[in-house]
N, CA, C and O atoms as a GROMACS GRO file, in nm:
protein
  404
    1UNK      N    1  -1.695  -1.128   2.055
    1UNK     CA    2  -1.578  -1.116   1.970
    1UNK      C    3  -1.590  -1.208   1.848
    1UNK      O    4  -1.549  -1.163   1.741
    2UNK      N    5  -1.646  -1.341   1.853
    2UNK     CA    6  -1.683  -1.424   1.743
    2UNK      C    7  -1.741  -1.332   1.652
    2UNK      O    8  -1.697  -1.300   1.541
    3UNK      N    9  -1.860  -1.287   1.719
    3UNK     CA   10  -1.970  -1.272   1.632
    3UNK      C   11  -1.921  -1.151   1.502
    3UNK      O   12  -1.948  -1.145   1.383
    4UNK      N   13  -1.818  -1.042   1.615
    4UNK     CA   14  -1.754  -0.957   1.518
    4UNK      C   15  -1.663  -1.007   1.401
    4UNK      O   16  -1.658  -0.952   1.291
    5UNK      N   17  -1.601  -1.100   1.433
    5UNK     CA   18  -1.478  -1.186   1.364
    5UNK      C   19  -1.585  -1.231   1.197
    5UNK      O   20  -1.568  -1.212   1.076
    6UNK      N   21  -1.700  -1.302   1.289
    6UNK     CA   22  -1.804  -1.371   1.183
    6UNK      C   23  -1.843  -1.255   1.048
    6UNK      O   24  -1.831  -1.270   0.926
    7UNK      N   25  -1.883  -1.158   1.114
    7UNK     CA   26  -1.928  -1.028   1.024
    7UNK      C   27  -1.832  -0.970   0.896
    7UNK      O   28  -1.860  -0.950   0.778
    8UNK      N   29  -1.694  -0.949   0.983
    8UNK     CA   30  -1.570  -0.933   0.888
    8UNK      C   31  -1.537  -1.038   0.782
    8UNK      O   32  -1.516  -0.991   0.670
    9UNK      N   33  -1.527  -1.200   0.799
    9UNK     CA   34  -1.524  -1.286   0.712
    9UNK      C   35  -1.626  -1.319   0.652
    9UNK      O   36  -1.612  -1.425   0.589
   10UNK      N   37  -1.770  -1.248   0.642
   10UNK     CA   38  -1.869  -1.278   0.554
   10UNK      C   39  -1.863  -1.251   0.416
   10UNK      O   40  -1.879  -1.323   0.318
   11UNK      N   41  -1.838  -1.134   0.429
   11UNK     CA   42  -1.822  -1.074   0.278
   11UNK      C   43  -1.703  -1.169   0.213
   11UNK      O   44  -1.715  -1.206   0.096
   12UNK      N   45  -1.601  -1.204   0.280
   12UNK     CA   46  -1.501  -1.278   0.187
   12UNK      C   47  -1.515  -1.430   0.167
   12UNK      O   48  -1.438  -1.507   0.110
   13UNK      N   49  -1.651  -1.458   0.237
   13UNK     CA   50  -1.643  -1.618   0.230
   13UNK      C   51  -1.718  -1.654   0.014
   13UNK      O   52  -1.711  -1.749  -0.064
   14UNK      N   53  -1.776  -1.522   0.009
   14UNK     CA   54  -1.850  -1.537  -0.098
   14UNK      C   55  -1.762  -1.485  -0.280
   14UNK      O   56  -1.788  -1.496  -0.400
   15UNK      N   57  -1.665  -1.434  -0.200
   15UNK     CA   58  -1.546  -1.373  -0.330
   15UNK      C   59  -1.451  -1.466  -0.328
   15UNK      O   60  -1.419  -1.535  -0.231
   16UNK      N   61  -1.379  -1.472  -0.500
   16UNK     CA   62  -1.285  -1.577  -0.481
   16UNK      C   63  -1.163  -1.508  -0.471
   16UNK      O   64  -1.153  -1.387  -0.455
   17UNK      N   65  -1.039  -1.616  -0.483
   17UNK     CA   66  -0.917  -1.557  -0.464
   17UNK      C   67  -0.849  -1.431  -0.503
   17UNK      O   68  -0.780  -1.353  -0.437
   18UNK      N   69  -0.912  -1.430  -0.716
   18UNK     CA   70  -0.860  -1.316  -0.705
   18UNK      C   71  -0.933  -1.219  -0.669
   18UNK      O   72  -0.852  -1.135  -0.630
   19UNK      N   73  -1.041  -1.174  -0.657
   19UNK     CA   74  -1.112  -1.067  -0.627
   19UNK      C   75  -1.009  -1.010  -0.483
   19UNK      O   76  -0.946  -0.905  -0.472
   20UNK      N   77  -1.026  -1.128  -0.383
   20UNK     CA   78  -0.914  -1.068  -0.286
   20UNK      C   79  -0.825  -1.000  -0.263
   20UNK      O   80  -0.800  -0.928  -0.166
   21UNK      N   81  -0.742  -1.034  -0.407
   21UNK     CA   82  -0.617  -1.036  -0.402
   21UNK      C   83  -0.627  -0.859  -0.474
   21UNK      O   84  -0.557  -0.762  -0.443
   22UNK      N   85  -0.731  -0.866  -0.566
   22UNK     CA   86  -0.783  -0.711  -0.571
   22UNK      C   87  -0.773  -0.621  -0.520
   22UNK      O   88  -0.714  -0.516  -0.548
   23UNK      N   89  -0.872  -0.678  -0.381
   23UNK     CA   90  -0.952  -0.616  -0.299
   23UNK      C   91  -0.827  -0.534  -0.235
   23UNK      O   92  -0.817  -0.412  -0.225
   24UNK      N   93  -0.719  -0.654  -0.187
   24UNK     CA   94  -0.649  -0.620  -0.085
   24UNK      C   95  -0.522  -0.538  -0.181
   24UNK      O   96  -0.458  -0.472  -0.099
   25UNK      N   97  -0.474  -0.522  -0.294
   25UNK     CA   98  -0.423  -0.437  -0.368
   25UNK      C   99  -0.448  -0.319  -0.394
   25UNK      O  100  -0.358  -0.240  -0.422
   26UNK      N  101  -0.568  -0.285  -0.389
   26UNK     CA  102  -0.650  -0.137  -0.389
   26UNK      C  103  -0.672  -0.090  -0.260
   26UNK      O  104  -0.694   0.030  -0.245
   27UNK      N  105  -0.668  -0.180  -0.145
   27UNK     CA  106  -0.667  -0.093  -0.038
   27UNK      C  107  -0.507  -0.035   0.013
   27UNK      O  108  -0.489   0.077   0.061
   28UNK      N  109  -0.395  -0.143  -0.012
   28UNK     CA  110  -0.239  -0.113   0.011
   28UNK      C  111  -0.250  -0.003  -0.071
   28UNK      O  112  -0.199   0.103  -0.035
   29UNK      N  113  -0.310  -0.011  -0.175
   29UNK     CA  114  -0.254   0.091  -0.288
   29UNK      C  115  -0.298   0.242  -0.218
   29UNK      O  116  -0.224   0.340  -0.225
   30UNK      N  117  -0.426   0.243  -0.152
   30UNK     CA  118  -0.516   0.398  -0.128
   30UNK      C  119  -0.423   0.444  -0.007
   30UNK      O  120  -0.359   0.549   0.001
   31UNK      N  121  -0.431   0.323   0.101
   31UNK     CA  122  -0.373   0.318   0.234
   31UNK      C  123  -0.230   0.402   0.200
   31UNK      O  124  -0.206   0.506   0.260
   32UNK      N  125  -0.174   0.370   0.138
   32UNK     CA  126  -0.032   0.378   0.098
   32UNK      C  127   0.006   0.556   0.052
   32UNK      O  128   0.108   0.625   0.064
   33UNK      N  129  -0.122   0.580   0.000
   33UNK     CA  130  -0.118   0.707  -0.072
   33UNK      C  131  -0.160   0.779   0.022
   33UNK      O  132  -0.095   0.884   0.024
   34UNK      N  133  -0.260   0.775   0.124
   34UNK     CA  134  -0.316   0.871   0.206
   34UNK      C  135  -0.179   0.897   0.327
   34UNK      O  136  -0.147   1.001   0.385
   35UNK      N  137  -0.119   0.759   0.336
   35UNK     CA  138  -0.026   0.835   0.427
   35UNK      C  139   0.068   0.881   0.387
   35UNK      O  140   0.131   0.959   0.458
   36UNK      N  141   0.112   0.848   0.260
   36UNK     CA  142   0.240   0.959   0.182
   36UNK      C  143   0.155   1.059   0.143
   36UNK      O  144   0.194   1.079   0.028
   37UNK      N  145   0.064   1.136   0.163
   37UNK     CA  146   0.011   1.251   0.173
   37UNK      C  147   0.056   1.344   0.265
   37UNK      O  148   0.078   1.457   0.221
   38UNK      N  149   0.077   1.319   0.398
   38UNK     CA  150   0.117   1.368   0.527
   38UNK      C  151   0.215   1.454   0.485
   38UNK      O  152   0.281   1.454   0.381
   39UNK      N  153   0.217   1.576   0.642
   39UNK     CA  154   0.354   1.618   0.597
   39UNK      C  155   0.475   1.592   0.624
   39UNK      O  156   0.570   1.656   0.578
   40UNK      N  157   0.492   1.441   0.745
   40UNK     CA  158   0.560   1.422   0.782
   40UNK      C  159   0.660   1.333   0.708
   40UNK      O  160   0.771   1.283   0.731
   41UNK      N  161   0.553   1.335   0.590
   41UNK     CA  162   0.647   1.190   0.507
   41UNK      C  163   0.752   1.264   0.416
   41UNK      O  164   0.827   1.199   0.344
   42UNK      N  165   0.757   1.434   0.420
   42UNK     CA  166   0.835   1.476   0.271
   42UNK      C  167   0.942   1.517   0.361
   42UNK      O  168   0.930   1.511   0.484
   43UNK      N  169   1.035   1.553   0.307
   43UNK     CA  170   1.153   1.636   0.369
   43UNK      C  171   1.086   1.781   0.425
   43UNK      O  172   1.098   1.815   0.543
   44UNK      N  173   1.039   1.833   0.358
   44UNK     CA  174   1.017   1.959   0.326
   44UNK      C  175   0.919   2.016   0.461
   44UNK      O  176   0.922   2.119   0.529
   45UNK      N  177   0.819   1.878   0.461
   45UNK     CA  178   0.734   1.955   0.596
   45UNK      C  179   0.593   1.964   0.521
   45UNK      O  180   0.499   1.909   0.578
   46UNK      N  181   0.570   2.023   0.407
   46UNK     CA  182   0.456   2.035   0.277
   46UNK      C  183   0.394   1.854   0.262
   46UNK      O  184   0.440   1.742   0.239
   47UNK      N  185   0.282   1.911   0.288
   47UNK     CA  186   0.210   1.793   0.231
   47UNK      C  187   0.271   1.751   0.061
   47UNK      O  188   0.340   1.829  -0.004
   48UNK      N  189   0.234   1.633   0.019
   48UNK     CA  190   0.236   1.564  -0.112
   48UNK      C  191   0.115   1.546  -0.185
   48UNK      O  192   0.014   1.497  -0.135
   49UNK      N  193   0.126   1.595  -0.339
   49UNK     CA  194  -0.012   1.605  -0.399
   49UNK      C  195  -0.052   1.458  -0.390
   49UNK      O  196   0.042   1.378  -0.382
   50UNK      N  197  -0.186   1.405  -0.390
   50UNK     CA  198  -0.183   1.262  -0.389
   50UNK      C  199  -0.178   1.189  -0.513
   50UNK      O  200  -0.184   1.068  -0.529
   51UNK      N  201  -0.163   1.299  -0.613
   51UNK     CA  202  -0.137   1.164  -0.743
   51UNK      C  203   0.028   1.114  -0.735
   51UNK      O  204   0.049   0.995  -0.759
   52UNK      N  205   0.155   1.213  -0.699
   52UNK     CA  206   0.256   1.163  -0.669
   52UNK      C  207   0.225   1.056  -0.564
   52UNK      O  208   0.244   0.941  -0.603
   53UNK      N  209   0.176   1.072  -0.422
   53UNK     CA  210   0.183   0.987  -0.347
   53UNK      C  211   0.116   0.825  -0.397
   53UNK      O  212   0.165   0.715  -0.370
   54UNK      N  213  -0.033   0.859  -0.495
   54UNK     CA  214  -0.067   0.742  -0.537
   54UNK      C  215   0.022   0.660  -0.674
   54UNK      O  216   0.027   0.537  -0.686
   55UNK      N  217   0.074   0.736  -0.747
   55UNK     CA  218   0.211   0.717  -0.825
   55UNK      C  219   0.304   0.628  -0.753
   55UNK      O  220   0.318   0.512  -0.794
   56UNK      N  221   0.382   0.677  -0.632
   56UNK     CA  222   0.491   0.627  -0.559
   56UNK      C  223   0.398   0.508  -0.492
   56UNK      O  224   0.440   0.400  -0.533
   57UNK      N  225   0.294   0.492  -0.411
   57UNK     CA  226   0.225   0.353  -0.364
   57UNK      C  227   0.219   0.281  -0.467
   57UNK      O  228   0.265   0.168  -0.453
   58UNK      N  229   0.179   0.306  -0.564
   58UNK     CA  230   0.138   0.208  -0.679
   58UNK      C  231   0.241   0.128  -0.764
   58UNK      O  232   0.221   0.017  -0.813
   59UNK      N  233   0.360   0.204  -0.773
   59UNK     CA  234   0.467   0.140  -0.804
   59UNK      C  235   0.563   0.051  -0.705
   59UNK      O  236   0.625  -0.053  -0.729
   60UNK      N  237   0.549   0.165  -0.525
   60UNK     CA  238   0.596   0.052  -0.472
   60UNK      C  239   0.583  -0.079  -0.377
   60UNK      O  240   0.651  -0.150  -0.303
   61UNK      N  241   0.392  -0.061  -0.450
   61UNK     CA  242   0.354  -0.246  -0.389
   61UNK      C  243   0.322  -0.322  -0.535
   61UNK      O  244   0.253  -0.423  -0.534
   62UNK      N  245   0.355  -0.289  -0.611
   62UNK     CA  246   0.394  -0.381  -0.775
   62UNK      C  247   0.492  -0.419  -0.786
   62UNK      O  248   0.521  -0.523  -0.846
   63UNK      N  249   0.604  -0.306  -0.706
   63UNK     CA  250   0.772  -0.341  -0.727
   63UNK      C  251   0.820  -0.342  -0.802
   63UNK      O  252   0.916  -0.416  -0.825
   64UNK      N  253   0.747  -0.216  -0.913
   64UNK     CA  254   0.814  -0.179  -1.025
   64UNK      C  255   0.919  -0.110  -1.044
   64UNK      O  256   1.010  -0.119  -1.125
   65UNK      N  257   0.891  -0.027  -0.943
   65UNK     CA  258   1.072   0.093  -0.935
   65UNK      C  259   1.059   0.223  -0.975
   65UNK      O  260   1.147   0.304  -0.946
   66UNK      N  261   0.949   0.259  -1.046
   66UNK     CA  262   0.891   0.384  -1.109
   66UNK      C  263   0.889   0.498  -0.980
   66UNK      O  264   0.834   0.473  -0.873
   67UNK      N  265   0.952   0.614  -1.008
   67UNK     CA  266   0.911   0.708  -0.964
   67UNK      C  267   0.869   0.860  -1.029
   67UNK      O  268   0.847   0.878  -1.149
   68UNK      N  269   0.861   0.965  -0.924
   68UNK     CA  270   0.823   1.070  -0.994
   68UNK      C  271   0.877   1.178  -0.921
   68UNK      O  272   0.852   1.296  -0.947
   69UNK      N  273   0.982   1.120  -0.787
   69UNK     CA  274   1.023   1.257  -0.759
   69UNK      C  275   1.166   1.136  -0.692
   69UNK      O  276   1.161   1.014  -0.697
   70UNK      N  277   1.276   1.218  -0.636
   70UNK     CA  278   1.393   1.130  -0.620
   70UNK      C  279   1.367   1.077  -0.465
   70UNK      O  280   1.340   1.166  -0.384
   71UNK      N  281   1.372   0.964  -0.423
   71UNK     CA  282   1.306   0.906  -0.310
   71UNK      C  283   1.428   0.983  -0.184
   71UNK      O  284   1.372   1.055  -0.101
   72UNK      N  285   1.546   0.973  -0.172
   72UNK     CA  286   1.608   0.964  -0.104
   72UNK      C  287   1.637   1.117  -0.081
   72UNK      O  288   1.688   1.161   0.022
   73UNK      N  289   1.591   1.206  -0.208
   73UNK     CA  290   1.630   1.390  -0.181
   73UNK      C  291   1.469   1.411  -0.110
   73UNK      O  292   1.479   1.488  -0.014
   74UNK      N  293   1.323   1.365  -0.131
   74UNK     CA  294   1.222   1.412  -0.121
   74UNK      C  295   1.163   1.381  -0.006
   74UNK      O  296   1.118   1.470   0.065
   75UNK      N  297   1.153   1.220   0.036
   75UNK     CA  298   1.095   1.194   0.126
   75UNK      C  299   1.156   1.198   0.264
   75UNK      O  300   1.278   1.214   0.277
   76UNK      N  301   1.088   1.187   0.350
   76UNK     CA  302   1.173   1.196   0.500
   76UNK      C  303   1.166   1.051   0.544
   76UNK      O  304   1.097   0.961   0.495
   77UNK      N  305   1.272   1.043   0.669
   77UNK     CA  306   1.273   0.893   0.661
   77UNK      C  307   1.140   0.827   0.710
   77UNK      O  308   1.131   0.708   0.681
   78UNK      N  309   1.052   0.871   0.766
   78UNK     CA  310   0.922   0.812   0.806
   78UNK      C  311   0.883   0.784   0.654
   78UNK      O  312   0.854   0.672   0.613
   79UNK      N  313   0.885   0.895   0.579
   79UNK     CA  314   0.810   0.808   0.413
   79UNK      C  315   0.893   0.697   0.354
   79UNK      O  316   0.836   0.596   0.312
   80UNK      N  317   1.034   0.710   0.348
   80UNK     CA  318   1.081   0.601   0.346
   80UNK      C  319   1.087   0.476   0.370
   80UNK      O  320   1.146   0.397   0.296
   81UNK      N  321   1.017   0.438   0.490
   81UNK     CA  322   0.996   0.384   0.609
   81UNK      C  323   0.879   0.338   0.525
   81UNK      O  324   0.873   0.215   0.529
   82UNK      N  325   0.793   0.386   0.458
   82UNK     CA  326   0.644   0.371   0.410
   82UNK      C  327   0.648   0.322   0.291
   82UNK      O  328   0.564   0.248   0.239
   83UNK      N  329   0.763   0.368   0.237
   83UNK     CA  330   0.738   0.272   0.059
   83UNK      C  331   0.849   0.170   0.103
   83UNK      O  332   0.872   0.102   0.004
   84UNK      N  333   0.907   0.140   0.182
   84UNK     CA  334   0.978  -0.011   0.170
   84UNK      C  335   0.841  -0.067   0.242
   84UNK      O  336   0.778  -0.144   0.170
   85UNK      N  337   0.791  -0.045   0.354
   85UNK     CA  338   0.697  -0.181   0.435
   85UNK      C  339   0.582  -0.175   0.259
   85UNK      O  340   0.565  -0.287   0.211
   86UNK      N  341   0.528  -0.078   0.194
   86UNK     CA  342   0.449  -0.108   0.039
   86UNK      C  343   0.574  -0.189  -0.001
   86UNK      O  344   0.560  -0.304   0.040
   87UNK      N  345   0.687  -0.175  -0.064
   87UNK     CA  346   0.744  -0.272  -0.133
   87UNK      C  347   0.740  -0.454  -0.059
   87UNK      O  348   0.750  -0.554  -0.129
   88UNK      N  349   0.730  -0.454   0.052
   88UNK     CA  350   0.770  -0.591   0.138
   88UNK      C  351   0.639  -0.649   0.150
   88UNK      O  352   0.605  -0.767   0.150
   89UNK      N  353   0.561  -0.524   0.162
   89UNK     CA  354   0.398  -0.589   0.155
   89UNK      C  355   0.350  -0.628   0.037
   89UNK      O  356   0.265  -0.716   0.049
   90UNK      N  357   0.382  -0.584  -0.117
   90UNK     CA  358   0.338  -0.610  -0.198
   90UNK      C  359   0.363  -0.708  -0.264
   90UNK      O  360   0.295  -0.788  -0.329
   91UNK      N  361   0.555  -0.686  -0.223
   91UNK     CA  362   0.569  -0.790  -0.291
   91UNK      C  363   0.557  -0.938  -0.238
   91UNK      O  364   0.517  -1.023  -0.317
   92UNK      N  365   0.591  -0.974  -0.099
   92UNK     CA  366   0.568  -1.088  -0.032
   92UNK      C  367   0.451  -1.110   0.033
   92UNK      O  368   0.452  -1.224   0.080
   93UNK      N  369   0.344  -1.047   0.058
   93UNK     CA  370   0.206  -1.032   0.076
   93UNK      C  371   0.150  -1.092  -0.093
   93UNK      O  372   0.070  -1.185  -0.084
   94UNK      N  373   0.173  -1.063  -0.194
   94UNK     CA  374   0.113  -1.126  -0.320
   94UNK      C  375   0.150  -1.273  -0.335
   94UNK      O  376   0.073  -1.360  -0.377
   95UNK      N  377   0.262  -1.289  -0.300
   95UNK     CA  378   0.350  -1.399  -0.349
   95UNK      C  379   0.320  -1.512  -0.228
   95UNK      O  380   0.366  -1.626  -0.236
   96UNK      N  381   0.251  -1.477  -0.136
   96UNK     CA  382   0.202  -1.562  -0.007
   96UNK      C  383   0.074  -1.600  -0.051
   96UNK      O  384   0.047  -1.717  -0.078
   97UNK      N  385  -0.025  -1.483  -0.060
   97UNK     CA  386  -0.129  -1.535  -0.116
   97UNK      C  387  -0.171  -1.585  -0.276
   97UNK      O  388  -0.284  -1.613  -0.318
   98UNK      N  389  -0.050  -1.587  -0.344
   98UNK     CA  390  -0.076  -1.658  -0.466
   98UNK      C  391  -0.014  -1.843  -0.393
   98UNK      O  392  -0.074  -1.950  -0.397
   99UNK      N  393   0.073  -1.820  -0.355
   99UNK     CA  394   0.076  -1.940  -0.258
   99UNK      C  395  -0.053  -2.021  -0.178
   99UNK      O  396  -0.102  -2.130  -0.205
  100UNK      N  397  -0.073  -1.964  -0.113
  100UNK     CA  398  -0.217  -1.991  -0.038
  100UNK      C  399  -0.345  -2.034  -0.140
  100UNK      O  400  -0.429  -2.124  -0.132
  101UNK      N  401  -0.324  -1.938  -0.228
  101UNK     CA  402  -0.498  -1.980  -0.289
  101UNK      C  403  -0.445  -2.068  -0.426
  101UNK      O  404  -0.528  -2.118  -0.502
   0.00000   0.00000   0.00000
C-alpha cells in the first residue's frame, strides 16, 4: 500500500504549487463535465451536449455564476447536486490550497 501511495505522490513531489492547483482545476473542470453529460443529470432524461456541460463545470468551480441553460428548469436534482459540490469544491478547495501552499 506504501509503495502505491509512493507512485501517486511522485509525479507531484517534482511540480510546484501552482501547476497543482492547475492540475487539479482541469481535472474538477473535465470530471465535472463528463458527469453533467449523463442522462440522469437533465430533467428531460436526454443526455447534455458537453460544451454546455463543460460551460456549466467551468463556471461552477470558478464561481462565476455564468450559465447557458436555466439551472433549476433544466437540470434534475442529481445535476444540481453536481454543480453545488463544483461550486463548494472550487471554491473552498482553491481557497484551502492557496492557504496551504
Amino acid at each position: 500500500m506504501q509503495a502505491l501511495a509512493a507512485s501517486i505522490q511522485k509525479p507531484f513531489r517534482r511540480m510546484r504549487p501552482p501547476q497543482i492547483v492547475v492540475l487539479v482545476f482541469l481535472a474538477l473542470v473535465l470530471t465535472g463535465s463528463a458527469v453533467l453529460c449523463l442522462p440522469v443529470c437533465a430533467k428531460s432524461g436526454e443526455p447534455t451536449s458537453f460544451l454546455t456541460a463543460l460551460f456549466t463545470a467551468t463556471s461552477a468551480t470558478c464561481v462565476t455564476g455564468l450559465i447557458q441553460v436555466d439551472t433549476g428548469t433544466y437540470w434534475s436534482t442529481f445535476g444540481q447536486v453536481v454543480i453545488i459540490l463544483l461550486i463548494q469544491l472550487g471554491g473552498l478547495g482553491f481557497m484551502t490550497v492557496s492557504t496551504i501552499f
